[in-house]
C-alpha positions as CSV (number, residue, x, y, z in Angstrom):
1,X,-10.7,7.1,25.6
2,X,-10.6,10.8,24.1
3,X,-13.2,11.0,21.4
4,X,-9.6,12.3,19.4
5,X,-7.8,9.5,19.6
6,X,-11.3,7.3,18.2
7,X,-11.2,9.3,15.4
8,X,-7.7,9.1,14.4
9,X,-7.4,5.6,15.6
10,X,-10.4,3.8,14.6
11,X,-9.3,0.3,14.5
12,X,-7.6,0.3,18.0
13,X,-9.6,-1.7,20.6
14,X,-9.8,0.9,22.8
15,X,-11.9,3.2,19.9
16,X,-14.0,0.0,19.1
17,X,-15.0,0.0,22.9
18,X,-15.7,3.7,22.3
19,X,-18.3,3.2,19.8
20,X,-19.8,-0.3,21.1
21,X,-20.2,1.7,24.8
22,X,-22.9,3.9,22.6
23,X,-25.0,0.5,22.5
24,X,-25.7,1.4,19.3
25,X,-26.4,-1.2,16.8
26,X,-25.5,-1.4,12.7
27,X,-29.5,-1.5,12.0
28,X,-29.6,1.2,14.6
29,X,-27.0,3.4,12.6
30,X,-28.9,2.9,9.3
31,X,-32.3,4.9,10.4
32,X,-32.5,7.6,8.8
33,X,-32.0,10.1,11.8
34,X,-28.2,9.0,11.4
35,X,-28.7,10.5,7.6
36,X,-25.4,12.9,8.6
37,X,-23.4,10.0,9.5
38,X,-24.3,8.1,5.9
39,X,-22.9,10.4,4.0
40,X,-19.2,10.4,6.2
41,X,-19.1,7.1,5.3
42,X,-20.3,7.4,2.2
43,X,-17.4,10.1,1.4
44,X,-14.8,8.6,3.4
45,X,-14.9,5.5,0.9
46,X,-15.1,7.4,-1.9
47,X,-11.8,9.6,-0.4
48,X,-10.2,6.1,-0.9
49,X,-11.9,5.7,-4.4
50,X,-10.7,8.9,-5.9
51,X,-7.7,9.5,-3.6
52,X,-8.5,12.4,-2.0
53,X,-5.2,14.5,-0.7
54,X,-7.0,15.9,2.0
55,X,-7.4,13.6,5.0
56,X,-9.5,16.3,6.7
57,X,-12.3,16.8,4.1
58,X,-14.8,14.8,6.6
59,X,-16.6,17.4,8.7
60,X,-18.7,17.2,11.2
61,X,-19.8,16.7,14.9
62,X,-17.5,14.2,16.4
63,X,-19.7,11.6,17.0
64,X,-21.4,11.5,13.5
65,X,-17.5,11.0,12.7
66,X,-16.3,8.3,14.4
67,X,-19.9,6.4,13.8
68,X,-18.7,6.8,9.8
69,X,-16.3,4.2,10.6
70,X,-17.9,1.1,11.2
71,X,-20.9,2.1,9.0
72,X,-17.6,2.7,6.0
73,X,-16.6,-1.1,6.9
74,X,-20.4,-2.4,7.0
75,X,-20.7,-0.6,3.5
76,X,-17.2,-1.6,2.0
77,X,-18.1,-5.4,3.2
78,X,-21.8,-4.8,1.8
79,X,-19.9,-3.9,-1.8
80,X,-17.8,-7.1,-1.9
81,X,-15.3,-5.7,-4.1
82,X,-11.7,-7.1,-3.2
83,X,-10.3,-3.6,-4.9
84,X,-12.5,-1.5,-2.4
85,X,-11.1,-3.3,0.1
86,X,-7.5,-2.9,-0.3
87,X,-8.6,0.7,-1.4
88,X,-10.4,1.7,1.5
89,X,-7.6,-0.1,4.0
90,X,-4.8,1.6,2.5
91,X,-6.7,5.4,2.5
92,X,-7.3,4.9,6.5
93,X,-4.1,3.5,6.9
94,X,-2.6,6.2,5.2
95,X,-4.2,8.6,6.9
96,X,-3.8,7.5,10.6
97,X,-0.3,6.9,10.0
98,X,0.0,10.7,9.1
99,X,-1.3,11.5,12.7
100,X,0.5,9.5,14.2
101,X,4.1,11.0,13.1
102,X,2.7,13.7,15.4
103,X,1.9,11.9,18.5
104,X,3.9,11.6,21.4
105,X,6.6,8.3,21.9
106,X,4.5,6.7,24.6
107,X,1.7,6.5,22.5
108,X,3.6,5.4,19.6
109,X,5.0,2.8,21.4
110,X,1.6,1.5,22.9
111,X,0.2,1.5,19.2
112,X,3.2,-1.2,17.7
113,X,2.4,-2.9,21.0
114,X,-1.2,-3.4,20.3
115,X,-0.6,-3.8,16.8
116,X,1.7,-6.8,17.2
117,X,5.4,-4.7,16.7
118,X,6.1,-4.2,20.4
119,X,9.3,-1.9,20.8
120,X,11.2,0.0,23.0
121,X,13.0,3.3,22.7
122,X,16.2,2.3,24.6
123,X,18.3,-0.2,23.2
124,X,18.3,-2.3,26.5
125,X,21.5,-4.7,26.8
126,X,22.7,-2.7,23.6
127,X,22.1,0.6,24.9
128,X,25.4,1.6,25.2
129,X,26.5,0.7,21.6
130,X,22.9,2.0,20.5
131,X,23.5,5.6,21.4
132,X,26.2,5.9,19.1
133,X,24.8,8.1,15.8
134,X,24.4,6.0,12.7
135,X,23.2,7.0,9.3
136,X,21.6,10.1,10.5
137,X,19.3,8.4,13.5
138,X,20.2,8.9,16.9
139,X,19.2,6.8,19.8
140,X,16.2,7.3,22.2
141,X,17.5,9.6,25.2
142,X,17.4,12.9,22.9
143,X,15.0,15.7,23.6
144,X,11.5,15.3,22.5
145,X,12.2,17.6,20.0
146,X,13.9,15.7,18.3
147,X,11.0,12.8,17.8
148,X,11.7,12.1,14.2
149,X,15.1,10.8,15.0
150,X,14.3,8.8,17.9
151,X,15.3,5.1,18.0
152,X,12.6,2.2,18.2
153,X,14.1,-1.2,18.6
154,X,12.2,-3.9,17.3
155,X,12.9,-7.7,17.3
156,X,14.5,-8.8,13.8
157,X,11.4,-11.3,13.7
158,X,8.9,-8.7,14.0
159,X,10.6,-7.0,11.5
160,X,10.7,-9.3,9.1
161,X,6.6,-10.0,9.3
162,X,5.9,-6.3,9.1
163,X,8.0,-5.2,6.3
164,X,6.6,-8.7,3.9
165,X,4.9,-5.8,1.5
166,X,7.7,-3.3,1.8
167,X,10.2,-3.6,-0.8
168,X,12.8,-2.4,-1.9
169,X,17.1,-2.4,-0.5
170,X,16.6,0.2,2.3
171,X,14.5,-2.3,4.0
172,X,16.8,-5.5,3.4
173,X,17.8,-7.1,6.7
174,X,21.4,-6.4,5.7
175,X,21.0,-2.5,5.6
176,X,19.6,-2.4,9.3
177,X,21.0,-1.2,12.0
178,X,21.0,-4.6,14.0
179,X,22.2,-4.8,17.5
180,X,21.4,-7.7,20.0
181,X,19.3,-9.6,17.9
182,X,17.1,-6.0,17.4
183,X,17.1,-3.6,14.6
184,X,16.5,0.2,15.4
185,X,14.7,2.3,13.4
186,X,13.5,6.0,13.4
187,X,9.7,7.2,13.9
188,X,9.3,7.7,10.3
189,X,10.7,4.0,9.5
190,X,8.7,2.5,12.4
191,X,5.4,3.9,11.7
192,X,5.8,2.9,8.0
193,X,5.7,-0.6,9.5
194,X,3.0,0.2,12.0
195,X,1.0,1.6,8.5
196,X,1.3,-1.9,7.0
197,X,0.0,-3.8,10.1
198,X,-2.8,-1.0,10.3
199,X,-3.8,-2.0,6.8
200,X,-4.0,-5.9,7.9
201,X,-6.1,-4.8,10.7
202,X,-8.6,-2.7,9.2
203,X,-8.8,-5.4,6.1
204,X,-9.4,-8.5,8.6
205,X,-13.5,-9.3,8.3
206,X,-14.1,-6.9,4.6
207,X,-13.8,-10.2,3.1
208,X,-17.1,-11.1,4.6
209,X,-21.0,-10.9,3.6
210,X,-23.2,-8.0,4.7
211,X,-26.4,-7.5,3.6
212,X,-28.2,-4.4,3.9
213,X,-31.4,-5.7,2.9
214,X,-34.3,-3.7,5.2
215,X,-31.8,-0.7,6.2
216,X,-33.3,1.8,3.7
217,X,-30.8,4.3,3.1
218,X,-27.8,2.5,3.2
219,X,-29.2,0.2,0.1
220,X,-29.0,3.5,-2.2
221,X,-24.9,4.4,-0.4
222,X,-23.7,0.8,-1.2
223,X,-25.3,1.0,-4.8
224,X,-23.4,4.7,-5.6
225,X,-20.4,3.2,-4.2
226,X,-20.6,-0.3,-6.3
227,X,-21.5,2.6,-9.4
228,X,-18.3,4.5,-8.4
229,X,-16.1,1.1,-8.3
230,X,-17.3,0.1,-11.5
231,X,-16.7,3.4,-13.2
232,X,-13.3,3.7,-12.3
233,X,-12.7,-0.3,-12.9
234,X,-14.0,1.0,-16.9
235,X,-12.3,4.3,-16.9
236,X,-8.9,2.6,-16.8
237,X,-9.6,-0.8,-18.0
238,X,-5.9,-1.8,-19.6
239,X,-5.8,-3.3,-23.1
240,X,-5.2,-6.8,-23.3
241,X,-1.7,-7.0,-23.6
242,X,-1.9,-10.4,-25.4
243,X,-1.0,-13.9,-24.6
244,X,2.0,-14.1,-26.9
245,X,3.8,-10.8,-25.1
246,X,3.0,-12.2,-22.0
247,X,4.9,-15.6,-22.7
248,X,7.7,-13.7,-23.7
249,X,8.1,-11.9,-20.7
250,X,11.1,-12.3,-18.2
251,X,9.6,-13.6,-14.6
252,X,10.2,-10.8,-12.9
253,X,8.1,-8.8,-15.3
254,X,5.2,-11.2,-14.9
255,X,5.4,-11.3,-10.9
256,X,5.4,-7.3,-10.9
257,X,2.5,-6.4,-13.7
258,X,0.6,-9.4,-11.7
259,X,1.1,-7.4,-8.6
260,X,-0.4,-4.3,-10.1
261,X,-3.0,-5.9,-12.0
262,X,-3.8,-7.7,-8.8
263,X,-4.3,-4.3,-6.5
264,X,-1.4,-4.5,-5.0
265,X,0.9,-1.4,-3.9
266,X,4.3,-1.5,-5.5
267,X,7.8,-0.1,-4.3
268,X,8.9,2.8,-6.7
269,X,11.4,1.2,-8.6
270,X,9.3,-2.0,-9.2
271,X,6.8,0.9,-10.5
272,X,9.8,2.6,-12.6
273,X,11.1,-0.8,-13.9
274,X,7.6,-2.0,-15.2
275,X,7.1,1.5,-17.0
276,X,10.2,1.4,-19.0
277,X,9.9,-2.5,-19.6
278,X,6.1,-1.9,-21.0
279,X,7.5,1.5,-22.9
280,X,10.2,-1.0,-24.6
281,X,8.1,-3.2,-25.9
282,X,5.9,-0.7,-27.6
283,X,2.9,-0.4,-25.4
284,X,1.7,2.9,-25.6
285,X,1.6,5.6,-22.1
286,X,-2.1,5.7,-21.6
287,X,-2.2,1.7,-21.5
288,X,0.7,1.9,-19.6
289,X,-1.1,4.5,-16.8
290,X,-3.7,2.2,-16.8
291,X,-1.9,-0.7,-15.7
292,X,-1.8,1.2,-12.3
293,X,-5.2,2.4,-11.8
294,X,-6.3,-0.6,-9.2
295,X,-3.5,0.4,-6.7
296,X,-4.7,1.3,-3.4
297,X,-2.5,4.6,-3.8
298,X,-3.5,5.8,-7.2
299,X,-2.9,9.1,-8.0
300,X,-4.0,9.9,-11.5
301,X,-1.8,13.5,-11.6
302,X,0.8,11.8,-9.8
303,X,1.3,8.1,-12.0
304,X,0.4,10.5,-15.0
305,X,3.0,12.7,-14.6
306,X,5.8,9.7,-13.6
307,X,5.1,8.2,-16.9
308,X,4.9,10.4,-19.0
309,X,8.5,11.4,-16.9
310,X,10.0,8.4,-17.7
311,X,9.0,7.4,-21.4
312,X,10.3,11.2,-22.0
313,X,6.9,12.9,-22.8
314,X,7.4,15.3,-20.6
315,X,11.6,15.0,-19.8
316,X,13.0,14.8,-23.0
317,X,15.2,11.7,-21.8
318,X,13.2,8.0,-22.1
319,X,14.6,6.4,-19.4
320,X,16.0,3.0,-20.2
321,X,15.6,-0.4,-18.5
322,X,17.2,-1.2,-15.3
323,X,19.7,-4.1,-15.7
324,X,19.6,-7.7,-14.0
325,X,22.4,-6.9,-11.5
326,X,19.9,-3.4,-10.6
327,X,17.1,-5.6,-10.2
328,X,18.9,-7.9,-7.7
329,X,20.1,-5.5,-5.9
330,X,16.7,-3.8,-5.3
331,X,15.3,-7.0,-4.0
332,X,13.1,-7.5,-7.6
333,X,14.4,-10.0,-9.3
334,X,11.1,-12.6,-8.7
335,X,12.2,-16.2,-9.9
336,X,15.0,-16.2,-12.5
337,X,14.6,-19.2,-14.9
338,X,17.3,-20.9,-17.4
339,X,17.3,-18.4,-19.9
340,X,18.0,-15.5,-16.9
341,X,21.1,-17.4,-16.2
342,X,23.0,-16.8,-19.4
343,X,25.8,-15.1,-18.6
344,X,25.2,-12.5,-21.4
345,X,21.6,-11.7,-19.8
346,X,21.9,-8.1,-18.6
347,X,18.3,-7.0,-18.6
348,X,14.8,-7.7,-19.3
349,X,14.3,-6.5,-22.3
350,X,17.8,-8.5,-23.4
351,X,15.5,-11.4,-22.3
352,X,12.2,-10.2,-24.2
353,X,13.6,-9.7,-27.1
354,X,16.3,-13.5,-26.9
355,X,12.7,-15.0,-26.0
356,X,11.2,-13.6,-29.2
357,X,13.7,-14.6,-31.4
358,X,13.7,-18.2,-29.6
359,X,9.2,-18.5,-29.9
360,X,10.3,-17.6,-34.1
361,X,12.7,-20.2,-34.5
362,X,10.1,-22.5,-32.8
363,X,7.8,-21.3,-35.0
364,X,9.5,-21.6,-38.6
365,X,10.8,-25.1,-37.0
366,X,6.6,-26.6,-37.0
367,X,5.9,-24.9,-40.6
368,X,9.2,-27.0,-42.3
């Protein structure tokens, strides 16, 4: 395989064959004439740490390059954080997706294929109806030129298991262009998808022990990185936000700060919805920046200046909460209970604040 595509593609079995052809073993990597390749791997998890912007920052000879990648997973494993992990997964993800916006179709296509999101860029059967133009993305059978726009047809079940962290109503079945049981989609859209099942790939096996007990060097990488994970678990540790707040909060609050608290990536306007709910109720910006520091794409500028955006530190206007019929419509609205059902519920601060009032009367009721 070209030494290229190993180091953009990693993860494919075709760049694992690449690096296990060397015959070199983990033990084998960790001597200290591989001292060059410690450090890539070293800095390529603490890219995903710190979230560089630069996804070429790693220099070096090829080789010492694409050995940083299994020594990054041995030392990511070695850590046994379940943050690094989704950390690290997402940065690589992230970054091979970028590169691969600017490979050719063919090799597009064998990547969903090997990645378990097989498509084609004819419509087949549908082909005729598929080359009309619809909502700006026109079919396969256009100059190369024109790769961005070209059509990928997936199955509607493949779909479906690719998008299951993708929120958000651009990505509701509804809203695709379906079409003999197959939904087309344009390179961007279809190597967003291919980025999520990259994630689950490079994830699979983090989960596990590794020790790095008599490989010298490495002992002192995986200590830094543990160091690094820890200082940046303390730098943004939230404030407790307190169990009598929490109780009072609609379900769909609860689901989405458990998804952030939890690591997980959230769609933007799950991210805008939490931000003015938490601004609502009082909780000051920097606790609310903090909610988001464990997200595999944090961005301090970036989350710093969206808050500070939308609570009107910076914009003048402090944005208010969406309303229940904007959170069903953008696919958020996690588990509706009772009290969502009143027909005078309209958002969920309306709910925090009926659920306060309700936890009082309770309260004055068991003083009487």
């Amino acid at each position: 395989m070209d030494p290229r595509y190993v180091l953009r593609y990693p993860f494919l079995e075709s760049s694992k064959e690449y690096v296990r052809d060397r015959g070199l073993s983990m033990e084998a990597i960790a001597a200290d004439q591989y001292a060059r390749v410690h450090e890539l791997a070293r800095g390529r998890i603490m890219d995903a740490i710190v979230g560089s912007e630069d996804p070429g920052a790693l220099r070096g000879e090829v080789e010492e390059r694409i050995l940083s990648y299994p020594l990054a997973r041995f030392v990511v494993a070695a850590v046994g954080d379940r943050n690094l992990v989704k950390w690290f997964a997402h940065r690589e993800a992230e970054v091979s997706a970028g590169h691969l916006m600017e490979e050719d179709a063919d090799f597009v296509l064998a990547v969903g294929k090997e990645l378990g999101l097989e498509a084609s860029a004819e419509g087949g059967a549908a082909d005729a109806e598929a080359r009309r133009v619809v909502k700006g993305v026109r079919p396969a059978g256009v100059d190369r030129m024109d790769a961005e726009k070209r059509v990928y047809w997936v199955t509607v079940t493949g779909y479906l298991q690719a998008r299951q962290n993708i929120s958000g109503p651009e990505w509701d079945l509804p809203n695709q262009r379906l079409v003999s049981g197959r939904i087309g989609l344009n390179r961007r859209r279809y190597v967003r998808l291919l980025q999520e099942l990259m994630k689950r790939r490079i994830e699979a096996g983090l989960d596990q022990e590794a020790s790095a007990r008599g490989m010298g060097n490495l002992g002192r990488i995986i200590g830094q990185v543990r160091d690094m994970v820890e200082s940046r678990r303390k730098a943004y540790k939230p404030a407790s936000i307190g169990k009598v707040t929490i109780t009072r909060m609609p379900p769909c609050m609860r689901q989405i700060l458990g998804m952030a608290q939890s690591g997980e990536n959230l769609p933007h306007h799950a991210r805008f919805t939490l931000v003015t709910f938490l601004n609502s109720i009082g909780m000051p910006p920097e606790e609310i920046f903090k909610v988001f520091s464990t997200a595999p794409d944090f961005k301090e500028e970036i989350v710093r200046y969206q808050i500070e955006h939308i609570t009107g530190q910076s914009s003048g206007t402090e944005y208010r909460v969406p309303g229940c019929d904007t959170m069903k419509s953008g696919g958020i609205c996690y588990q509706p209970d009772t009290l969502c059902a009143r027909e005078w519920m309209s958002s969920p601060y309306v709910y925090y604040r009926a659920k306060g009032r309700k936890d009082a009367r309770k309260g004055e009721g068991s003083t009487s």
